[in-house]
DSSP file (Angstrom, degrees, kcal/mol; ACC not computed):
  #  RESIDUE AA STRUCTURE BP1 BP2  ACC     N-H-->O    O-->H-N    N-H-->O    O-->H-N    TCO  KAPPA ALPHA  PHI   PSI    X-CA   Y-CA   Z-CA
    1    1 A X              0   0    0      0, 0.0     2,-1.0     0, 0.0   120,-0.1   0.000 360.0 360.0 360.0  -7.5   96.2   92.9  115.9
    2    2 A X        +     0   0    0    120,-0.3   118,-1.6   118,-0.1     2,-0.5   0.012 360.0 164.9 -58.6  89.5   97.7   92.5  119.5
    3    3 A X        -     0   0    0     -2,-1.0    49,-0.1   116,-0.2    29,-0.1  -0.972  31.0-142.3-114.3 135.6  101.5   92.3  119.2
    4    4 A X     >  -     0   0    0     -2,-0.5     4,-1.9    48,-0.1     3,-0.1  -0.129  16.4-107.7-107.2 149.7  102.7   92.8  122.3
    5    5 A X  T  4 S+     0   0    0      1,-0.2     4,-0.4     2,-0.2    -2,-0.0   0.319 115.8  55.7 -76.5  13.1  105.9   94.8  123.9
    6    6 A X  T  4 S+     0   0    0      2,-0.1    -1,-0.2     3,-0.1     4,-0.1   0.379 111.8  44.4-113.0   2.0  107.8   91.5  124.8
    7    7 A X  T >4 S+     0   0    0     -3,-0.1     3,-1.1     2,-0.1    -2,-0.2   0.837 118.3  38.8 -89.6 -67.0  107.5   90.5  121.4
    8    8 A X  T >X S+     0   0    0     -4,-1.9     3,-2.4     1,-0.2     4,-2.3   0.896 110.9  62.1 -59.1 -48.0  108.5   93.9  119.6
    9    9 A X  H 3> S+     0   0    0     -4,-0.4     4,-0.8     1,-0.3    -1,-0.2   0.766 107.3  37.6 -70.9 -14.4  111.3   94.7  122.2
   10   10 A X  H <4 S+     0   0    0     -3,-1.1    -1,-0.3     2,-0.2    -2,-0.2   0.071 115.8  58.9-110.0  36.0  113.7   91.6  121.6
   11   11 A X  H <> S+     0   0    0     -3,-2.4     4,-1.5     2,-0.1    -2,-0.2   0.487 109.1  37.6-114.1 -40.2  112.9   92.0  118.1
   12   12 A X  H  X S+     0   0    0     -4,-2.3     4,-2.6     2,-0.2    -2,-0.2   0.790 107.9  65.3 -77.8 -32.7  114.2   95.7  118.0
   13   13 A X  H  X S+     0   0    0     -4,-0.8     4,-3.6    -5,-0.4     5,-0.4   0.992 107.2  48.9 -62.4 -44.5  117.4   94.4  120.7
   14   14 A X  H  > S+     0   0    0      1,-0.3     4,-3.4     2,-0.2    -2,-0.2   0.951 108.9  48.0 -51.5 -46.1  118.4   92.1  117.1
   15   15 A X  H >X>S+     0   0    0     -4,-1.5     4,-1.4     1,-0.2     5,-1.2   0.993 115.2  42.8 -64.0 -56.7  118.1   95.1  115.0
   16   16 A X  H 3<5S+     0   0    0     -4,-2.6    -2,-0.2     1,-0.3    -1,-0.2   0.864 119.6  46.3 -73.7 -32.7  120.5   97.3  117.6
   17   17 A X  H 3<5S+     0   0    0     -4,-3.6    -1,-0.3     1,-0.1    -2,-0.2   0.887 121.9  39.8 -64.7 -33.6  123.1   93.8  118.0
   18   18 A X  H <<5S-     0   0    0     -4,-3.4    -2,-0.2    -3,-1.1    -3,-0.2   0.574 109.6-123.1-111.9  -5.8  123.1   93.5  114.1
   19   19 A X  T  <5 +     0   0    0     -4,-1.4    75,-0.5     1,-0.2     2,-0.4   0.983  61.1 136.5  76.7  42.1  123.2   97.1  113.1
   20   20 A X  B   < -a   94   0A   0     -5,-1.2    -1,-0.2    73,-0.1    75,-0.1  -0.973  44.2-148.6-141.7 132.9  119.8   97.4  110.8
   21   21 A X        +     0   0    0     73,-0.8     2,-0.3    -2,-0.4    46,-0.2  -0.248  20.8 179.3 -76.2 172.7  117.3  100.0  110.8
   22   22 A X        -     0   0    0     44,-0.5    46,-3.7    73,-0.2    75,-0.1  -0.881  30.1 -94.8-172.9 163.6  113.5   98.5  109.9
   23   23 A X  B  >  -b   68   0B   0     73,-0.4     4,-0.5    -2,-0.3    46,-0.2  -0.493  28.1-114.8 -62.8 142.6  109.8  100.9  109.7
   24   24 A X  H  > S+     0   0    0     44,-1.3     4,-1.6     2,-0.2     3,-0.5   0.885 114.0  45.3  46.0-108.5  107.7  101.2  112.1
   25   25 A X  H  > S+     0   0    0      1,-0.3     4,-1.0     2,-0.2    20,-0.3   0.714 110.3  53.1 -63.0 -23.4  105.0   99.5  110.4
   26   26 A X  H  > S+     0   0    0      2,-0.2     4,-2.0     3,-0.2     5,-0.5   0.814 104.2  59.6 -72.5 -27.1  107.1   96.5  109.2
   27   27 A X  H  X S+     0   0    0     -4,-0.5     4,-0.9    -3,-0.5    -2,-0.2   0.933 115.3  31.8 -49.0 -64.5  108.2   96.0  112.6
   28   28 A X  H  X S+     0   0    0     -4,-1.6     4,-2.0    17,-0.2    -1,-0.2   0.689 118.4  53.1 -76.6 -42.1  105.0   95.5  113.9
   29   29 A X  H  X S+     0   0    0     -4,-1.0     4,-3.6    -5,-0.3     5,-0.2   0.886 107.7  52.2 -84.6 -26.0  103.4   93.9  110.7
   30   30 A X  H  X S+     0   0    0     -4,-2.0     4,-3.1     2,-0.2     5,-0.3   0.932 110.9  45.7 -70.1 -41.2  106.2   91.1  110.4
   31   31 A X  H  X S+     0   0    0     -4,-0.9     4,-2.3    -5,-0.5    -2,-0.2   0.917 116.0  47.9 -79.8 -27.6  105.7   89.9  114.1
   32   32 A X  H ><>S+     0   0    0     -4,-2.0     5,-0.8    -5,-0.2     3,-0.6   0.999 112.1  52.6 -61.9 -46.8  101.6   90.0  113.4
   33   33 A X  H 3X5S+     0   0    0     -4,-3.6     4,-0.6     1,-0.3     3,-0.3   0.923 111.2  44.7 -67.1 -45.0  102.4   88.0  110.2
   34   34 A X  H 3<5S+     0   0    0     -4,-3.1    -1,-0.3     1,-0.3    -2,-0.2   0.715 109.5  52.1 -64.2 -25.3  104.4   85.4  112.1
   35   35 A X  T <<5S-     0   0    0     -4,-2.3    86,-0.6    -3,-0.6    -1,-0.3   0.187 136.4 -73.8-109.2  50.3  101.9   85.0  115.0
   36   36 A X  T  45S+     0   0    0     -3,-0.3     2,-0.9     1,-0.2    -3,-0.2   0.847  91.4 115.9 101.7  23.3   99.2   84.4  112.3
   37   37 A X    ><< -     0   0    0     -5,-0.8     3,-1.4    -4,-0.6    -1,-0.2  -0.824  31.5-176.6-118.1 107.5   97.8   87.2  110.3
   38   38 A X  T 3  S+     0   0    0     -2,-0.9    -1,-0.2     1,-0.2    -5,-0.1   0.978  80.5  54.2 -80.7 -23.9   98.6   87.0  106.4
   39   39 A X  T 3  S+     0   0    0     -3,-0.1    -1,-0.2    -7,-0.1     2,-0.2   0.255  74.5 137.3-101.0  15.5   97.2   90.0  105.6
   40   40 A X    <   -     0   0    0     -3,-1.4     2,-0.6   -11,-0.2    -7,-0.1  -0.223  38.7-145.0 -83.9 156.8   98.9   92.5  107.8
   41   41 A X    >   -     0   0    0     -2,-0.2     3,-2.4     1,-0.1     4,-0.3  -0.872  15.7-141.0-112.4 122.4   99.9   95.7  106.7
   42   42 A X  G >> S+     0   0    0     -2,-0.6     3,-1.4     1,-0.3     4,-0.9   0.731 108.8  54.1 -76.0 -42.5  102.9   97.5  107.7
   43   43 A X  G 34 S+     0   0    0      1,-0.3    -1,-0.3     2,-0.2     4,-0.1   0.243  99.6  65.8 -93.4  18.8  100.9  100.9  107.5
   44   44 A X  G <4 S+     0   0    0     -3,-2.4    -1,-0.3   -19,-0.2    -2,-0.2   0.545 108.2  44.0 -96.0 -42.0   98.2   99.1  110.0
   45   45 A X  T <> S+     0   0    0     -3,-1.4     4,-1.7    -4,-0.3   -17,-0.2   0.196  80.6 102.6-121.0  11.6  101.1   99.1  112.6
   46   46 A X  H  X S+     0   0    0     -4,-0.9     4,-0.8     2,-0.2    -1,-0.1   0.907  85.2  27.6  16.4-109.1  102.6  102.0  112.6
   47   47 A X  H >4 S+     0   0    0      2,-0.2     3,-0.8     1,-0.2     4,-0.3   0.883 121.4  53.3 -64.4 -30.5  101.7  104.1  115.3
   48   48 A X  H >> S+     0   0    0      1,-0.3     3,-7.4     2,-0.2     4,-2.3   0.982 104.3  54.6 -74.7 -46.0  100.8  101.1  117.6
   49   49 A X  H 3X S+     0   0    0     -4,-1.7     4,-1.3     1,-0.3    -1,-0.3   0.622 107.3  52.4 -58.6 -11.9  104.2   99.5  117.0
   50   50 A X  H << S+     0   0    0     -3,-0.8     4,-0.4    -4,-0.8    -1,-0.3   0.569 106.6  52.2 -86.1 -37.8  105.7  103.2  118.2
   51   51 A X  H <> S+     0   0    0     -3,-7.4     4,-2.6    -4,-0.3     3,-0.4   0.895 112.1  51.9 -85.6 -43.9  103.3  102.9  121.7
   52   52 A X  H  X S+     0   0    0     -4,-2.3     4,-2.3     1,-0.2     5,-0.3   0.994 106.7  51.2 -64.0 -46.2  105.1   99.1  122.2
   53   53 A X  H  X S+     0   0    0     -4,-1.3     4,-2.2    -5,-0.3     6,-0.4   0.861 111.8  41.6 -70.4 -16.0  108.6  100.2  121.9
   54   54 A X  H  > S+     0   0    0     -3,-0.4     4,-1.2    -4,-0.4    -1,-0.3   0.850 114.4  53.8 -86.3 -35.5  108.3  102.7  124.3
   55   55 A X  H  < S+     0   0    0     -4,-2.6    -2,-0.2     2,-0.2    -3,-0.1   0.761 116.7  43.5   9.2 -55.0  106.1  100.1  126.5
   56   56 A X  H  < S+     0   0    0     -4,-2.3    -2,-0.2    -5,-0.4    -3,-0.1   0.986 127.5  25.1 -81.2 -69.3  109.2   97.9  126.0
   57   57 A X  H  < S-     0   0    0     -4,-2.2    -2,-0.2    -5,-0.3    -1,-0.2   0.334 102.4-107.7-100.7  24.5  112.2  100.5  126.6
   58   58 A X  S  < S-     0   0    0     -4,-1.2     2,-0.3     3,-0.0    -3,-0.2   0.234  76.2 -59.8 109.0 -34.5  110.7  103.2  128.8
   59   59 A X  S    S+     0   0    0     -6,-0.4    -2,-0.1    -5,-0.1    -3,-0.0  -0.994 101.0   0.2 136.3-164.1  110.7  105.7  125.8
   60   60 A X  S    S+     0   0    0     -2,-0.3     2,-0.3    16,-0.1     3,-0.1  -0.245  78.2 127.5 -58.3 139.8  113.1  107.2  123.5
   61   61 A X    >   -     0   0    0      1,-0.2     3,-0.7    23,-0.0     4,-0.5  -0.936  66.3 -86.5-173.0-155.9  116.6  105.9  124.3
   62   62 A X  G >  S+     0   0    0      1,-0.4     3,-2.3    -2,-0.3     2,-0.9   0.977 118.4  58.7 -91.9 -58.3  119.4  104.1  122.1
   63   63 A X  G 3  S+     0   0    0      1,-0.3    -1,-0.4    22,-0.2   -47,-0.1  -0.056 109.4  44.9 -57.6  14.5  118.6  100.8  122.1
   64   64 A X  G X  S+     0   0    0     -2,-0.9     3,-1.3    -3,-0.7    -1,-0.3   0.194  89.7 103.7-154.2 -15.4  114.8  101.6  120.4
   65   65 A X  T <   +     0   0    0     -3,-2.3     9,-0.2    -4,-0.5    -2,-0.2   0.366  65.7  69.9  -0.6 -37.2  117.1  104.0  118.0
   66   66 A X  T 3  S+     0   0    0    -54,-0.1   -44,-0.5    -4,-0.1     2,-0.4   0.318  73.0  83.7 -55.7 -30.0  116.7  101.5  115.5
   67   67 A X    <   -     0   0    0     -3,-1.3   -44,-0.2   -46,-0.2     2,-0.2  -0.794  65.0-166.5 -93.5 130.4  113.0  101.7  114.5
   68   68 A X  B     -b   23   0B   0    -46,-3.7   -44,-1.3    -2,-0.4     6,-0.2  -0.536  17.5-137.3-114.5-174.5  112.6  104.4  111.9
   69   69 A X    >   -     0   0    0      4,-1.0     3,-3.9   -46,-0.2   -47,-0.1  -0.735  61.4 -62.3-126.2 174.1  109.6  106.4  110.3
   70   70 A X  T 3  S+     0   0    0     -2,-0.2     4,-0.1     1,-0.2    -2,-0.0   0.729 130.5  58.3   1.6 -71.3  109.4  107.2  106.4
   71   71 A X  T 3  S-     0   0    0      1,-0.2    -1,-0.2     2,-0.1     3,-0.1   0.175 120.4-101.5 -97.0  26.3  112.7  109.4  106.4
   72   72 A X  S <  S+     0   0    0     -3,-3.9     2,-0.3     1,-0.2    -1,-0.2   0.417  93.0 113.4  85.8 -13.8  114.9  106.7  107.6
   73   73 A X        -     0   0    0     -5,-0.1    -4,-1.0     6,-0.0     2,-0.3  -0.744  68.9-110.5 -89.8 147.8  114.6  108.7  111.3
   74   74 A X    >   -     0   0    0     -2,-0.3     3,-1.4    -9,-0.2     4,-0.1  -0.645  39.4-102.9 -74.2 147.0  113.1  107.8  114.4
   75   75 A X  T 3  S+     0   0    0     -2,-0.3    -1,-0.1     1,-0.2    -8,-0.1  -0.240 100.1   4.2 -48.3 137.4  110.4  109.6  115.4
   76   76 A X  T 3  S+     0   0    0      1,-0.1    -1,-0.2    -3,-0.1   -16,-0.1   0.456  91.8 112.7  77.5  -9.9  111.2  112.1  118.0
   77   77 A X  S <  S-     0   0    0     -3,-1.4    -1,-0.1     1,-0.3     7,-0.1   0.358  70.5-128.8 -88.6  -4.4  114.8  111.7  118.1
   78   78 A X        -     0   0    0     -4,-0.1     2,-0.7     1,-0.1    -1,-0.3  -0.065  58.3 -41.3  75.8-164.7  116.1  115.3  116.6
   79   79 A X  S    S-     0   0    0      2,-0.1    -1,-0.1     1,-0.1    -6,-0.0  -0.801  87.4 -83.1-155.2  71.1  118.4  115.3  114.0
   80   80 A X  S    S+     0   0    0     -2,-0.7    -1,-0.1     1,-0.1     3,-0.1   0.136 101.7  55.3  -6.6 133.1  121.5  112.3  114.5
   81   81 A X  S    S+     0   0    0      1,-0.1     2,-0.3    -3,-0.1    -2,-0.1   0.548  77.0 113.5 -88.6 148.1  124.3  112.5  116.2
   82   82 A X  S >  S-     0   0    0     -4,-0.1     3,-1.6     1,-0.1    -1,-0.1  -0.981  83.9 -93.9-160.1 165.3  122.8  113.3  119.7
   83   83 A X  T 3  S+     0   0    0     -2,-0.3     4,-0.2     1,-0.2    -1,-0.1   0.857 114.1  77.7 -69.1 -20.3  122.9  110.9  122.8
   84   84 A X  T 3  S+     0   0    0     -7,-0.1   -19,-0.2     2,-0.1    -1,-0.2   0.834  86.3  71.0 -51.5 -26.5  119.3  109.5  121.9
   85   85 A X  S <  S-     0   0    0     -3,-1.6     2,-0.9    -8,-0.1   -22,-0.2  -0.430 100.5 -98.7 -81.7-176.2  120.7  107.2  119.0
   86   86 A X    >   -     0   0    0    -24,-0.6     3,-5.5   -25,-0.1    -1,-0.1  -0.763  34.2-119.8 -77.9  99.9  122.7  104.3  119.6
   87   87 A X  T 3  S+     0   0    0     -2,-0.9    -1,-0.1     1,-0.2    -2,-0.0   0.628 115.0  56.2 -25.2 -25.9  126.5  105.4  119.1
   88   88 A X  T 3  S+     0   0    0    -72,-0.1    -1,-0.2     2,-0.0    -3,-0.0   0.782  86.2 122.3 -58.7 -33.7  126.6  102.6  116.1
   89   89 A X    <   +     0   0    0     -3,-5.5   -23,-0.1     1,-0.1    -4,-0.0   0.138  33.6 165.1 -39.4-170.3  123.6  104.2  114.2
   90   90 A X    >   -     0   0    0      4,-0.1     3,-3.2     3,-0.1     2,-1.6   0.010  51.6-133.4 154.9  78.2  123.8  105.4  110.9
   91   91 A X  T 3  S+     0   0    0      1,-0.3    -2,-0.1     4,-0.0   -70,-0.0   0.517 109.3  64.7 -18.9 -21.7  121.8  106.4  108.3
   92   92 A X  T 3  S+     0   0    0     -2,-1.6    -1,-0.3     3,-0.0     3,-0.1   0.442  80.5 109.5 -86.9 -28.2  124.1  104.2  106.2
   93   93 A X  S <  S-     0   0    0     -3,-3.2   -73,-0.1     1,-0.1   -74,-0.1  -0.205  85.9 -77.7 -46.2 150.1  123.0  101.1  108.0
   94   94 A X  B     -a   20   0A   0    -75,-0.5   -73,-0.8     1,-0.1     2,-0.3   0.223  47.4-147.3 -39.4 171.1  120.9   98.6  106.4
   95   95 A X        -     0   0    0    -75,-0.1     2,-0.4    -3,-0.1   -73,-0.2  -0.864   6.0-152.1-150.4 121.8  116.9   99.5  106.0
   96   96 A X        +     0   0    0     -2,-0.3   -73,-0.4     1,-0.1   -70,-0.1  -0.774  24.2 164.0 -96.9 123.8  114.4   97.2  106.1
   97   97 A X        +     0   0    0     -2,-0.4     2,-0.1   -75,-0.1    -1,-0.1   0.681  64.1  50.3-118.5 -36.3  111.3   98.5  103.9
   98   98 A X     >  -     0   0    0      1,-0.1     4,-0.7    -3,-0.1   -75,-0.1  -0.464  68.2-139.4-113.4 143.1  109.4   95.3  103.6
   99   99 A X  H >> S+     0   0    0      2,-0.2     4,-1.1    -2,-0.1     3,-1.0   0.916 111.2  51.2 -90.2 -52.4  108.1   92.3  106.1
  100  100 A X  H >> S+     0   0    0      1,-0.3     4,-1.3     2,-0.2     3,-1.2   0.880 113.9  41.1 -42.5 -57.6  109.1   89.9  103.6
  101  101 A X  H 34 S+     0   0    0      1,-0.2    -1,-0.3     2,-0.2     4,-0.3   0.814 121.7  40.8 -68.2 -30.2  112.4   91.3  103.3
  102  102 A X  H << S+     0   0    0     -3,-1.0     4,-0.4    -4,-0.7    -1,-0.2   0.412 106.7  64.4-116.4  16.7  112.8   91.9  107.1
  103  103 A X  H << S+     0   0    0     -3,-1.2    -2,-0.2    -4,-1.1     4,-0.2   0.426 111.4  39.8 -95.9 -14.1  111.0   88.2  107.9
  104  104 A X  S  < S+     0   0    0     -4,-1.3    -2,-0.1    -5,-0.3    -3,-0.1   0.181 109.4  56.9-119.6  34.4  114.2   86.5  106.1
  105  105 A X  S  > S+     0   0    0     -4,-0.3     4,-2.0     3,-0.1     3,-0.3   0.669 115.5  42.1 -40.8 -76.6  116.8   89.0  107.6
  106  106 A X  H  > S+     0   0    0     -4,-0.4     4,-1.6     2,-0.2     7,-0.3   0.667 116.4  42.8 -49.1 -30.0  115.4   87.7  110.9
  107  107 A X  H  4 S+     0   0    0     -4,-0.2    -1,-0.2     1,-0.1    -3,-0.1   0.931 124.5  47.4 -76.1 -31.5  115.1   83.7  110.1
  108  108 A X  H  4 S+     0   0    0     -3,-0.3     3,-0.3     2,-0.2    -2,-0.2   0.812 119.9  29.1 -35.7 -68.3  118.2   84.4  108.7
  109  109 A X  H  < S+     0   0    0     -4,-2.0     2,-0.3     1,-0.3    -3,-0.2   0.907 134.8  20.9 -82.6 -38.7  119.8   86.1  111.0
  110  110 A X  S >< S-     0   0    0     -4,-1.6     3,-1.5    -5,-0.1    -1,-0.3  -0.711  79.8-150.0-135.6  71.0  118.1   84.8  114.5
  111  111 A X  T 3  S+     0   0    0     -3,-0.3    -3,-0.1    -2,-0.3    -4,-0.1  -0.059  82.4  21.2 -41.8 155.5  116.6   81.3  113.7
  112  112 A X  T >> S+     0   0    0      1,-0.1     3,-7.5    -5,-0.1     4,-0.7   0.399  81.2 133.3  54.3   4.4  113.6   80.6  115.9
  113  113 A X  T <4 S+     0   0    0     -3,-1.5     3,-0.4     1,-0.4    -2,-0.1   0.812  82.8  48.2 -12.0 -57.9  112.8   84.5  116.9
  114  114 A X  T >4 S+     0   0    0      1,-0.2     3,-1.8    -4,-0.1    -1,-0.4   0.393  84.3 108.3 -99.8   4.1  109.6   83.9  116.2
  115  115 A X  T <4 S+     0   0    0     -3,-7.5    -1,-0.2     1,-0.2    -2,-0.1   0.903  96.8  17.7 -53.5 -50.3  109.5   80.2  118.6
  116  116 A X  T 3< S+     0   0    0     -4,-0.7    -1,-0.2    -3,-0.4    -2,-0.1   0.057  82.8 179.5-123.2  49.7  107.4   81.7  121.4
  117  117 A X    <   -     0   0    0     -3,-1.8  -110,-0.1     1,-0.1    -3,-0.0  -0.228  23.2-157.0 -49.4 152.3  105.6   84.9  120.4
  118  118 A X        +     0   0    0      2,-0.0     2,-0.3  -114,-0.0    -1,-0.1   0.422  69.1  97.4 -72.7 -40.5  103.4   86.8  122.9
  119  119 A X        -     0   0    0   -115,-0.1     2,-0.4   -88,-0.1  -116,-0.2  -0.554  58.6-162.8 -87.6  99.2  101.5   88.5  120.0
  120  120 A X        -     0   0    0   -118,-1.6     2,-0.4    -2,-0.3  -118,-0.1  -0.871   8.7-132.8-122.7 145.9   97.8   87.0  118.6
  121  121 A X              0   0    0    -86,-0.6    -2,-0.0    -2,-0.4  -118,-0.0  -0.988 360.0 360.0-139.0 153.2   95.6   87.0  115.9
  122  122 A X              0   0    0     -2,-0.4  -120,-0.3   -85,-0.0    -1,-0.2  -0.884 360.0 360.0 -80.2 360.0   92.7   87.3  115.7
């Protein structure tokens, strides 16, 4: 399962340039799928993907604002607007539910993301 915070953190800078929320666990499970796991599962990566973005930026802050739980919030962030999101947020913003759906957002959006992942399986 190792996906890595230099993987997750310029994966979460796209989402905060492009204005799209995405899970948790899809965050995590899309960059596992891409460096080589078909079977991961977004509710596998979770929590971990939660310990790498704080790894990546330090802890809560705007720019990591972007990663949600369940209710469309980030964990830990109180109750929008407050200076922990990113003044762009929104609740209104896209939402990424899916790896499939938020692996062709990203080929889409940022060809070659995935060119030199960090992040192995097994």
């Amino acid at each position: 399962m190792p996906v890595t915070n230099a993987d997750v953190g310029p994966v979460v800078q796209l989402c905060q340039q492009h204005r799209q929320r995405v899970r948790y666990g899809v965050l995590g499970a899309a960059i596992s799928t891409r460096a080589g796991n078909p079977n991961a599962q977004p509710q596998n990566y979770a929590q971990a993907t939660v310990t790498m973005i704080n790894g990546f930026f330090g802890g809560i802050c705007p720019g990591a604002s972007w990663v949600v739980e369940k209710t469309g919030l980030p964990t830990g962030y109180g109750a929008p607007p407050n200076a922990n999101f990113d003044p762009n947020w929104s609740a209104a913003t896209p939402l990424h539910n899916t790896v499939a759906g938020f692996l062709a957002w990203l080929d889409a959006t940022a060809p070659g993301w995935d060119a030199n992942l960090q992040s192995t399986y097994p």
